[in-house]
N, C-alpha and C positions, 0 to 999 in steps of 0.2 A: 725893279730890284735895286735896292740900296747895297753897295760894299763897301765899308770903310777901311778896308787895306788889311793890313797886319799887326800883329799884336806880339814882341818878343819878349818872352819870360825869364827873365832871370833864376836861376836855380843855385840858392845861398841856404844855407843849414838852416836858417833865422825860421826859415817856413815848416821844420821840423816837428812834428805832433805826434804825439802818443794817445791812440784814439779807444785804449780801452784793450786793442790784443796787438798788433802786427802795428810798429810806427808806421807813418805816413807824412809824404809831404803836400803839405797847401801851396799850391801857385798863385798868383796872380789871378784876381779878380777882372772875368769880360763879362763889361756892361753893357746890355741893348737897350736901358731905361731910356736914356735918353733921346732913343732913336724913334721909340715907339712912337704910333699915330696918333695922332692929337687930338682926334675925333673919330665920331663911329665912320665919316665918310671918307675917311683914310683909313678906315681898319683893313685893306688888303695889298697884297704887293709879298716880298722879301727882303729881307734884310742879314747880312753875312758880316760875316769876322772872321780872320784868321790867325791864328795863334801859335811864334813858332817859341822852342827852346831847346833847349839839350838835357837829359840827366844824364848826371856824370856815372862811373864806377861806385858801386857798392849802393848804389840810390835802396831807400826804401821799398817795401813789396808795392806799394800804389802810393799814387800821386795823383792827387784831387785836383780838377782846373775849374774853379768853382764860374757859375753864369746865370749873373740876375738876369732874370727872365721878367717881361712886363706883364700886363694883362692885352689880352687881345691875340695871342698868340694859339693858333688851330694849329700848327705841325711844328716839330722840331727837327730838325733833320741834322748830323753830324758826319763827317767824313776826317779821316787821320793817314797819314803817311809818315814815315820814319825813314832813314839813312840805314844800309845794310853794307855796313864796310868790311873790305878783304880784313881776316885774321889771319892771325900764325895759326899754324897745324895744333890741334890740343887746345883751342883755346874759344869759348864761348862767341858767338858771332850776338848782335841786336834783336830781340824778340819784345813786343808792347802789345799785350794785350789789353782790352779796351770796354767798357760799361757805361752804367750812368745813374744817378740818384737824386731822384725829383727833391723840392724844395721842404718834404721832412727830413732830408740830411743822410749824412753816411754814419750815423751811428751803428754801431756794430750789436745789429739781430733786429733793427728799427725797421721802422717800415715806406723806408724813403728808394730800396731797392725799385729800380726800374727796367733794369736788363744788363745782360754780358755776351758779349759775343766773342771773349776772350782775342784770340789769334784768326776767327775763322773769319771776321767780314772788313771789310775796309769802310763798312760805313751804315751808319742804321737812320732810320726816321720814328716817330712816336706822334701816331693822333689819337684822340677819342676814340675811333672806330678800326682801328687796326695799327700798327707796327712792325719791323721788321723780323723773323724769327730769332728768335734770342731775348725779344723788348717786350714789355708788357704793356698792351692798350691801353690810354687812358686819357683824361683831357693835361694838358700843357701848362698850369697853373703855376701865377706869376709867382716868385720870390728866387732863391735862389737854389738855383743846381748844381752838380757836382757832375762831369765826365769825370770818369776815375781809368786812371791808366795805371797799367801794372808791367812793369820792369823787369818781364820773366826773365832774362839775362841780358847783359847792358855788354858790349864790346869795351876794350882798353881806351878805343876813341871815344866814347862816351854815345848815350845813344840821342842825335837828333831827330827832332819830330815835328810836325807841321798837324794841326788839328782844324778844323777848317767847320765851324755853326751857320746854318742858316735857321732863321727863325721865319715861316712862312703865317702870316697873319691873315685874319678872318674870323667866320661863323663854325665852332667847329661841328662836324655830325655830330648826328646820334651815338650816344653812345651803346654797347652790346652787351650783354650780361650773358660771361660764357657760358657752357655747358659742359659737364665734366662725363665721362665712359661710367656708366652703371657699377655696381662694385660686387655684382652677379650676375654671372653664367649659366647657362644649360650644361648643369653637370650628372655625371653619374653615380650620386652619394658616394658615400666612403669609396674613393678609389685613389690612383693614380696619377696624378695629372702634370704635364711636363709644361716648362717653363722655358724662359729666358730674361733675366731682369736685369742683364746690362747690356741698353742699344742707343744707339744716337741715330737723332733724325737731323735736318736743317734746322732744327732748333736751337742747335747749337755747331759742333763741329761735322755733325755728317750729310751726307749728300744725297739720301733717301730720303722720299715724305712719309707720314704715316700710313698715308692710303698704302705705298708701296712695303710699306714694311709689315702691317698688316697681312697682306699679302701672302707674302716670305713666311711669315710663322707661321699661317695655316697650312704653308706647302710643310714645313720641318714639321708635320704634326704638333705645333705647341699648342695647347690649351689655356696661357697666359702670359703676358707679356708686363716688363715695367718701363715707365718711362724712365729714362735716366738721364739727362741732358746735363752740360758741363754750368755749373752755378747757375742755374736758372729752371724755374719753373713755367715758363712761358707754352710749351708742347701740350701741359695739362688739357686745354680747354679745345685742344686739336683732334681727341682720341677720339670722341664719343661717334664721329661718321663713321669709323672703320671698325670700333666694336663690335660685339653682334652674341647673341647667344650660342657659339660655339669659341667665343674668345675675350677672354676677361681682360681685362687692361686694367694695370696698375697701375698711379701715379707715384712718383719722388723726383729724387734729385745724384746726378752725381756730385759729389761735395769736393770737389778741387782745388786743396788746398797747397801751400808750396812743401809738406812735408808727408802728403799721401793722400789718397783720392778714397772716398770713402761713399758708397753706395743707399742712397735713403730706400730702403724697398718698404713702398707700400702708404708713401703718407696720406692726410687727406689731401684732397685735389687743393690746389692753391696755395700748397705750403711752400716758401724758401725758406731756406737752411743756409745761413751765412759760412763764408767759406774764408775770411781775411783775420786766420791766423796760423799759426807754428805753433810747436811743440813746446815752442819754449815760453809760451803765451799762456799755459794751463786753462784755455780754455775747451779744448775739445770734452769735455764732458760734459759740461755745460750744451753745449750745442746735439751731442748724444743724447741728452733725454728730453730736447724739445723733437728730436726726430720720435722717440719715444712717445712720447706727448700728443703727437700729431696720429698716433697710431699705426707708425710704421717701424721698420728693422733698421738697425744697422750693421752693415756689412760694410767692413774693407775689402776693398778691391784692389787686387793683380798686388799684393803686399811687396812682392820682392820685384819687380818688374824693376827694369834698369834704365828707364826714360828721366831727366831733372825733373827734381819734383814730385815721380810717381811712387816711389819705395817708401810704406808706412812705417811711421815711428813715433805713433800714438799711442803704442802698446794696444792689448787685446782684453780688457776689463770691460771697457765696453762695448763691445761684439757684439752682439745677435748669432751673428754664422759670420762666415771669411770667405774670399772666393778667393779659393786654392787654385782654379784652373780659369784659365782668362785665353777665351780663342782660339786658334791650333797652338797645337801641346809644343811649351819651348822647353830649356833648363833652368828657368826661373819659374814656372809652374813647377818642376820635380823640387824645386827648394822651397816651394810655399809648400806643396804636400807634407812635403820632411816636418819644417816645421810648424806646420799644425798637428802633424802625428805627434812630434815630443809634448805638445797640450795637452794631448790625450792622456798620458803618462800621468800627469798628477793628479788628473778628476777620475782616472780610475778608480782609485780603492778612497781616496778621502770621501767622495759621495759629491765635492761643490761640484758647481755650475760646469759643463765642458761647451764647448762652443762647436757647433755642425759648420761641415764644409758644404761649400756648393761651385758648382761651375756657372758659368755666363758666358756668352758669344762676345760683347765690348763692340757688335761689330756698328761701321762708320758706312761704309760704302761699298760696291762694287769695285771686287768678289767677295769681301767677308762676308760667308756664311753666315746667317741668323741661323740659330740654334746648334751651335758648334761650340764648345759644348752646350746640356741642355740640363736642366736639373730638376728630375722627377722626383713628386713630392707625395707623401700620403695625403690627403686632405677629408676631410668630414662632405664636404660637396667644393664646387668650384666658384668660390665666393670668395672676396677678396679678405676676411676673415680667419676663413678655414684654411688659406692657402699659407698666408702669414703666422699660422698657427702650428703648419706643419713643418715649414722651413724652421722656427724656431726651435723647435724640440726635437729637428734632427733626424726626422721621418725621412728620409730623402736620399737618393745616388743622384749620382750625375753619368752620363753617360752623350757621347761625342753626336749622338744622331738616335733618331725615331727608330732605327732599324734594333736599335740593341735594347734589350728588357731586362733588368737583374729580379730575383727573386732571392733574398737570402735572412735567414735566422737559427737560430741556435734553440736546441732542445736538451732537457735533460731533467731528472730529477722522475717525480711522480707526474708523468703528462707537463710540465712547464715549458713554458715558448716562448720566447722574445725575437722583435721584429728590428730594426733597423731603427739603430735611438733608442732601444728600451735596454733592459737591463732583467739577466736571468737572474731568478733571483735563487741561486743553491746554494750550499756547503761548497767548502774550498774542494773539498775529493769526491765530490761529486761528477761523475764521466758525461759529460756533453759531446753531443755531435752538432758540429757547423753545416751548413747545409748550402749552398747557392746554385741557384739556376738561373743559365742564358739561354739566351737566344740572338742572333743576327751577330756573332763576334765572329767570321772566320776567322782562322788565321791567328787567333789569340792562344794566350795561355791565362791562368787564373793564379794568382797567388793571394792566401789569408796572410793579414798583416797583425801583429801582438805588441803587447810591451815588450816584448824581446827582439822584434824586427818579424822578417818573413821564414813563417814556420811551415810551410806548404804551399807546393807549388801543385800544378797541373795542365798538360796541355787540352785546348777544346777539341773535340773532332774538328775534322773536315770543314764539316758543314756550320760551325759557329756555335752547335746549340747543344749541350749537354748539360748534365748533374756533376757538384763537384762537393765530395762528404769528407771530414775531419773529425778525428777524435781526441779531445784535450781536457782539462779541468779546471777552474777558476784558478787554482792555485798556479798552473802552468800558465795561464794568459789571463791575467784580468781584464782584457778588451778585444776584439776580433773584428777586423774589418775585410772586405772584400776587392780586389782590385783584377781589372780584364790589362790584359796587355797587348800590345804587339808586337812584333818579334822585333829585337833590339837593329838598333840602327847602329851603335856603337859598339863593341865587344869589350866584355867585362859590364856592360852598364844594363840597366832595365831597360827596353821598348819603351813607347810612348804607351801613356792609357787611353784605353778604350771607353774605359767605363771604372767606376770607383766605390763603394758605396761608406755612408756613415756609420759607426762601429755599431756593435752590440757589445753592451760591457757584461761581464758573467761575475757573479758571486754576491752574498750577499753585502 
């Protein structure tokens, strides 16, 4: 093993770059060229560098430490450490999340992406035939690379960091040509089928493998699952052992970016969806219709959540659906509700586009429950298609667990019926009855939600499972939604929900 010591970076504005959305700084160039063997009978052993520097206050979102890479190189392997110094109270402590982009570069949506491990690992490697979760496989191929470090908040003292390359040379394997989960299940035609499409495995921040989470959703009764992993696609080609004809697997991405985390449901298998910009970059549209593109949704997630970074402020034009409910029910899920219900208000009577709510689990690890909440959808059968077809159009409740069933729609007129996402189509004074049925809510009450707020309430029996009928007219409600409760935690305020479902709007 070769180490040639250390490598100290200077951190001066000069290396400052506007790389197309979010500036960026360029470090200093580490070079292994010249280290490399000199013949094929030296092509094996290691060779290390260590590189240290500081970013100051207000540094850019990422900072590139770019690294010619030779030929002859089978592993790459990286490890990073940073300085975590005491703050005042109220005040941002060091956080460096951490990636990497092979020798076609860090252009922004390019195809030089190689992996993110964000905050979760201290260190990853990259060969031909495997990588660490987060990295994508591939051969090591000489010219120059990018670690890209991102400065999720930098301390007053400014944040120090030590990033530490070894370049392990030789014959690399074989390489492996993934294998992606079927994009169809054994379903039961036109029916039902519950979901959960925000979960993390060790692919990125969470601490369950597939096999295991797999698992967990067959126990929640889910019938399909999405990948979501934090800026990387790397889990794709993981899913396909634990699939199976009772469990559809989805692939995408969670798209975590510094001004809201946004959920790809549904892409094709091997898509990344770049995540290095802000709002004030205009580019989140641009990257909404390659998620499009790719044949998937988008969905913002946990919109008003109060984590740096997590609260969306992309606006909602290009939605698919929104996950209003993100895990056990806080008061930032009762403030995403709220405001996705005033959305409802203007696609009521104008006829545009309104955008369907869904809930997701987000969950990471032990104990978060996988399928808490869970988001049952209409679907034509249980293909990855029909399932994307149903979320979109709003066919769909959510509800906290398998145990709880809604059944609800609105009638009225000569014989007409509309279902969850449709629209009755009658005269303003035309008298409709609402209609919703549970099952598994003890303990709850029911209230219909309108453009005017909440116009009926109801408690369940006992036992959870009743009928619960309303009589109103287009002109009194031009949208009607369902919501299960539990009995309030705070006085004066709602319970938590139980279960929720997406409007039926009435008139024509």
């Amino acid at each position: 093993m070769c180490n040639d010591g250390h490598v100290d970076q200077a951190m001066g504005r000069r290396g400052l770059l506007v790389t197309g959305a979010a500036a960026a700084l360029t470090l200093g160039t580490v070079s292994f060229v010249n280290a490399a063997p000199s013949s094929a009978a030296d092509n094996s052993g290691d060779h290390t560098k260590v590189v240290r520097g500081t970013l100051p206050p207000g540094s850019p979102d990422f900072a590139y430490l770019p690294v010619e890479i030779p030929r002859g190189v089978r592993e790459l392997h990286v490890s990073y450490t940073y300085e975590r110094p005491v703050v005042p109270a109220g005040t941002q402590g060091n956080a460096l999340d951490i990636g990497i982009f092979d020798e076609r570069g860090t252009e922004l949506g390019g195809k030089g992406f190689r992996g993110w491990s964000g905050g979760a690992r201290t260190e990853f490697f990259i060969r031909t035939d495997e990588a660490t979760p987060g990295y994508i496989p591939g051969p090591v191929r000489h010219g120059t690379w990018n670690i890209a470090l991102g400065p999720y908040t930098v301390a007053p003292q400014g944040l120090a960091y030590e990033v530490t390359i070894t370049l392990r040379y030789g014959a690399p394997a074989p390489a492996l040509k993934p294998v992606y989960p079927p994009e169809r299940a054994k379903g039961r035609g036109r029916a039902w089928y519950r979901g959960d499409c925000h979960l993390h495995s060790w692919y990125s921040d969470g601490r369950r493998t597939p096999a295991e989470i797999a698992a967990l959703a067959r126990a929640a009764g889910l019938d399909f699952i999405n990948s979501s992993e934090h800026n990387t696609h790397s889990a794709h080609a993981h899913w396909a052992d634990v699939a199976g004809d009772d469990l559809l697997i989805l692939t995408g991405e969670e798209v975590t970016t510094r001004n809201g985390h946004v959920v790809a449901l549904g892409t094709d298998p091997g898509t990344f969806v770049d995540w290095r910009y802000r709002a004030k970059d205009n580019r989140f549209g641009h990257y909404a219709r390659e998620i499009r593109k790719a044949g998937g949704l988008v969905v913002p997630a946990h919109p008003h959540a109060t984590c740096i970074g997590c609260n969306w402020k992309f606006g909602f034009g290009e939605a698919d659906a929104v996950e209003v409910w993100n895990g056990a029910y806080t008061p930032d899920d009762e403030v995403s509700l709220a405001a996705w219900d005033n959305t409802l208000v203007s696609s009521a009577r104008s006829g545009r586009r309104w955008t369907p709510a869904m809930g997701n689990s987000d969950a990471h690890r032990d104990p978060d429950p996988i399928g808490t909440p869970q988001t049952v959808v209409l679907a034509d059968d249980l293909t990855r298609e029909a399932i994307l077809e149903g979320i979109r159009a709003g066919r769909s409740y959510v509800a906290e667990s398998k145990a709880i069933t809604l059944a609800f729609s609105a009638a009225g007129g000569r014989g007409k019926h509309a279902g969850i996402g449709e629209r009755l189509r009658v005269d303003d004074d035309t008298p409709v009855t609402v209609r919703l049925e549970v099952t598994g809510a003890p303990g709850c009450s029911v209230r219909f939600v309108t453009d005017q707020g909440v116009l009926h309430t109801a408690a369940l029996p006992a036992s959870g499972a009743g009928t619960v009928e309303w009589g109103t007219t287009p002109e009194y409600a031009t949208y009607v939604r369902a919501e299960v409760r539990r009995a309030p935690v705070v006085p004066g305020l709602p319970g938590p929900l139980a279960a929720f479902t997406n409007p039926v709007f009435l008139g024509e």
